[in-house]
N, C-alpha and C positions, 0 to 999 in steps of 0.2 A: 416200642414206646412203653412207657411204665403203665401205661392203664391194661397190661396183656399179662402184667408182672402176677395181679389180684385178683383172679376170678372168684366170683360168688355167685352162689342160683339161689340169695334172698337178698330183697329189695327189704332198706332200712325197716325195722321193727319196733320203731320207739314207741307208739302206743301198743307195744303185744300187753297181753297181760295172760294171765294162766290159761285163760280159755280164749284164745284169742277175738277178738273182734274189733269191728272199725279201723283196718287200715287197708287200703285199696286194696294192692297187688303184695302176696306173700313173696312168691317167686316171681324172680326175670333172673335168667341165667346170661345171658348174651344180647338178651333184649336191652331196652331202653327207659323202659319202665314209661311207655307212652301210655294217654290218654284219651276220652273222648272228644278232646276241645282242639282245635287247630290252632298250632304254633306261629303264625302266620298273620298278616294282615295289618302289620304298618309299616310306614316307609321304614327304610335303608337309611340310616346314620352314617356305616364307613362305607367309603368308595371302593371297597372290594368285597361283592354281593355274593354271598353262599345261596343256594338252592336245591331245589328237590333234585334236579337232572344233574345237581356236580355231588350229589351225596354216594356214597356208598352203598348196596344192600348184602342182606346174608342170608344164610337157612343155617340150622343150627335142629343137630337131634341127641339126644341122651340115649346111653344104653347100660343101666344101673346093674350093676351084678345084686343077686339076692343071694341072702345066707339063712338057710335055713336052721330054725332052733327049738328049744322046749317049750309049751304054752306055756303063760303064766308064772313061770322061773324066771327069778334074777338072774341076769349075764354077765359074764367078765366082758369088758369089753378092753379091747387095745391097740394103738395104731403105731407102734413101730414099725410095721411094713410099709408107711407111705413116705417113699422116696421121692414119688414126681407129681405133681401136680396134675390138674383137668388140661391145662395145656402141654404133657409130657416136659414141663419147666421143672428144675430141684425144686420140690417139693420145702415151703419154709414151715415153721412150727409151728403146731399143733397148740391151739390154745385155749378154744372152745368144741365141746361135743355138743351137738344138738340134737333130741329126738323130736321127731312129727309123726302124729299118727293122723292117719288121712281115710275118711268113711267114703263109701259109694264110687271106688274107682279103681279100675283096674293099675297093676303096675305102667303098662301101656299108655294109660290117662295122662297120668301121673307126668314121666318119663314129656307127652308131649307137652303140655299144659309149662314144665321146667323149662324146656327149652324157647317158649318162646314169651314164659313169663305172663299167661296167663292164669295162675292158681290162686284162689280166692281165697280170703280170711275164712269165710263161713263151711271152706272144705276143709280145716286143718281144723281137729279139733282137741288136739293137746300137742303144746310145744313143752319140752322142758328141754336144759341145759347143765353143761357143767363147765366151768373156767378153770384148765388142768393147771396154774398155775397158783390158783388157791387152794387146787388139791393137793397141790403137790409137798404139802406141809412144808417146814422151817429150811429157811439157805438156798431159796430164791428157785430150786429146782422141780421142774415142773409136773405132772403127772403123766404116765404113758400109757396107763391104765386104771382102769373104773368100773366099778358093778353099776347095772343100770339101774338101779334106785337107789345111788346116789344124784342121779341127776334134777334136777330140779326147779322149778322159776314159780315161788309164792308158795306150794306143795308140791312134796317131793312127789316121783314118779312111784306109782304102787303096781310091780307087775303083776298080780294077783289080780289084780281089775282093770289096767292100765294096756296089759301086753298077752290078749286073748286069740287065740287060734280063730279066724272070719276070713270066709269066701268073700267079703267086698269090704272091710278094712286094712288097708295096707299103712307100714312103719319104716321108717326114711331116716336113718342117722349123718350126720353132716359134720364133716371135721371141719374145722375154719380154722385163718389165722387172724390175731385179733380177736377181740372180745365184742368188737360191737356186732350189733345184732345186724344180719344181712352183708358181712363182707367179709368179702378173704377165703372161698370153701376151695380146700386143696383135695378133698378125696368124699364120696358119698357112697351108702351102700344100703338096699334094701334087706330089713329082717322080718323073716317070716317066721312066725310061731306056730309050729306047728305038732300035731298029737303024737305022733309017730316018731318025732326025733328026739333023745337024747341029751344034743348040744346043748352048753350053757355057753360056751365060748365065742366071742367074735372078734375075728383080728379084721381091721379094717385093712379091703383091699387098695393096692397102690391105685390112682385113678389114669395113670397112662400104661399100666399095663394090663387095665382091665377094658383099654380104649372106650371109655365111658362117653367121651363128647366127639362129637362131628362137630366139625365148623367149617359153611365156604364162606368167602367173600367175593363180593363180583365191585372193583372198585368203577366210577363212573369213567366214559371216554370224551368226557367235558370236563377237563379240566380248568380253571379260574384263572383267568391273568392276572397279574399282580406288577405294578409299576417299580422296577428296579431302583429309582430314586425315591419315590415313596408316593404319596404318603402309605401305609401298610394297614389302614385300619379296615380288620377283618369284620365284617356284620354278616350274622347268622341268621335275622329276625324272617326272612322268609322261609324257611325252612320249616316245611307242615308233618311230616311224616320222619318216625326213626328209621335204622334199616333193617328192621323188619317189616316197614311198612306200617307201622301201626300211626294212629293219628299222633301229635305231637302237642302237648299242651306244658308252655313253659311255667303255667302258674303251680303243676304239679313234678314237674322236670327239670331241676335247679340246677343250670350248663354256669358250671364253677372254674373251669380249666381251658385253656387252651392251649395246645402244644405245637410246637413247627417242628418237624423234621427235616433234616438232609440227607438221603442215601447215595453215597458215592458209588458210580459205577454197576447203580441201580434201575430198572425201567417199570414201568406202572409194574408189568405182567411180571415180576419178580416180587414185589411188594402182593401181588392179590396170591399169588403159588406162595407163600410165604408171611401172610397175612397175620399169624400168631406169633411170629416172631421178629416182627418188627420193631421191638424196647432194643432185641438184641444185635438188630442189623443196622439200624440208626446211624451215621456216621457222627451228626450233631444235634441235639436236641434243646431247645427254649423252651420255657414255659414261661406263662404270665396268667395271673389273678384274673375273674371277672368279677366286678363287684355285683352286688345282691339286686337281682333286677335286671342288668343290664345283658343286652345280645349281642354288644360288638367287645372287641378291643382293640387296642394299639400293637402292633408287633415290637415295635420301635421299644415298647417297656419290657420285651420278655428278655430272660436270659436264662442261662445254663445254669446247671448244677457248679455249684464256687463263686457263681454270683457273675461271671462272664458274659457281656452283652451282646448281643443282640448286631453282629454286627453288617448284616446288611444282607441281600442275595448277589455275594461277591465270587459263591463257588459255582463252579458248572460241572456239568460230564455226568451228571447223576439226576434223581427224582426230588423236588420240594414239596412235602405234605402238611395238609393242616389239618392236626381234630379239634374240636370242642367237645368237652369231658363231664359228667354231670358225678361228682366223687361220691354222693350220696344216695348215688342207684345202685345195682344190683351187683355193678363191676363198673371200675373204670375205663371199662371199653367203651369208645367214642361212640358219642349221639349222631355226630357228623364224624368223614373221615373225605377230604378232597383233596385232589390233587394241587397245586399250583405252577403256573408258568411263568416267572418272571419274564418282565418283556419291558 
């Protein structure tokens, strides 16, 4: 499904500002970007009820390759080597770099805190950026390499004060696609500045073939019925918890999407062995809007890519799935992801 298409391990950064602070959660790599407040606690609008025992869970771990380099020297940096993506997907373009410098944590910290999207604003204490497409000077072509003070957000990066050799600060470069802040990261690599080395150079590693991410999924054995003649209106509102488990607060977790899938000749246990690449295995896919606020919607209004409707659960021999998508968190990998059985 296209939400497996865009991984990212940052959750939107619209108030970042140079030194960052005031916005919740830096990272959620796979997470959901949950809350303290429960998603939960009023009636059911559509007659086909999602919940915590038909959701999905996951575990999800990072394993950052480090490149070690010179203290204090500016570095070439360049990512022509990234072919494939954190999902081992082709890799798409490269169009923002971002550097994080991160105090009082080990790589290890780090690494778990990414995966399940708990990293705080007040542990990151220098973001900068560069958009290689405004690097990449005149005739639209874009950059494929950068010194690292070039990069920038309000003042530029000074490695001379910025990029210092420290037993408990660690530095996290992030390729993305897209320029918005918090989505799209196709490749990540830790640089470490160190006395001893030489290097000024860093080519960013591919991120599947330095198998950077773990992902399982255990989809639920409760799947939802759903009435073959209809009506199809899907409601989320009880649903307390993401699948990670984390609490679910819709006032900070704005579920934008919802997609129905068909896999032909598909069974749960094929979809969960196979769980990342589900955009690719999809037989058919709808999507439909949720307006601003709302936990249900109509299936009846979703359609395909060309504008193709929606036309019914007319096919058999294979699996019907539902997610709800929140496009604004960290990826659009589903909040919820349930089975369906038409009946």
């Amino acid at each position: 499904m296209r939400w497996a298409a865009d991984l990212s391990p940052l959750s939107p950064l619209s108030s970042l500002s140079p030194s960052p602070q005031g916005f919740a959660l830096l990272v959620c790599l796979v997470a959901s970007c949950g809350s303290s407040n429960g998603g939960g606690g009023m009636s059911p609008v559509g007659n086909v009820v999602l919940r915590d025992a038909n959701n999905y869970t996951s575990q999800s771990s990072l394993n950052i390759p480090t490149i070690q380099t010179a203290s204090a020297q500016d570095l070439s940096i360049s990512w022509t080597g990234i072919s494939k993506d954190l999902l081992c997907h082709t890799a798409a373009s490269i169009d923002n770099v971002a550097f994080l410098k991160i105090g009082n944590m080990s790589p290890s910290d780090i690494e778990a805190k990414l995966a399940t999207g708990q990293l705080l604003s007040s542990e990151v204490a220098i973001y900068r950026e560069l958009h290689t497409a405004s690097a990449g000077g005149d005739g639209g072509t874009a950059a494929t390499s950068t010194m690292l003070s070039k990069l920038s957000y309000g003042t530029a990066l000074d490695p001379a004060t910025d990029y210092l050799e420290s037993t408990t600060t660690q530095y996290l470069l992030l390729f993305t696609h897209g320029t918005t802040l918090g989505v799209g990261a196709q490749a990540m690599t830790f640089i470490q500045p160190t006395a001893s080395s030489q290097n000024t150079a860093v080519a960013a590693p591919d991120a599947c073939a330095s198998n950077v991410l773990t992902f399982n999924a255990t989809l639920s054995t409760m799947p939802v019925s759903i009435p073959v003649a209809g009506p199809w209106k899907i409601d989320w509102s009880q649903i307390t918890k993401d699948n990670f488990g984390n609490t679910l607060d819709f006032s900070q977790t704005k579920l934008d999407k919802v997609e129905l899938a068909y896999f032909q000749s598909m069974t749960a246990a094929d979809l969960q062995t196979h769980f990342l690449d589900i955009e690719i295995d999809a037989t058919s896919l709808y999507t439909v809007a949720v307006p601003a606020g709302q936990k249900y919607v109509d299936l009846a209004a979703a359609d395909a890519d060309g504008g193709t409707a929606f036309p019914g659960f007319t096919t058999t021999g294979g699996t019907w799935a539902v997610a709800v998508l929140c496009s604004a968190c960290s990826i659009p990998a589903p909040i919820v992801f349930a089975l369906l059985t038409p009946s």
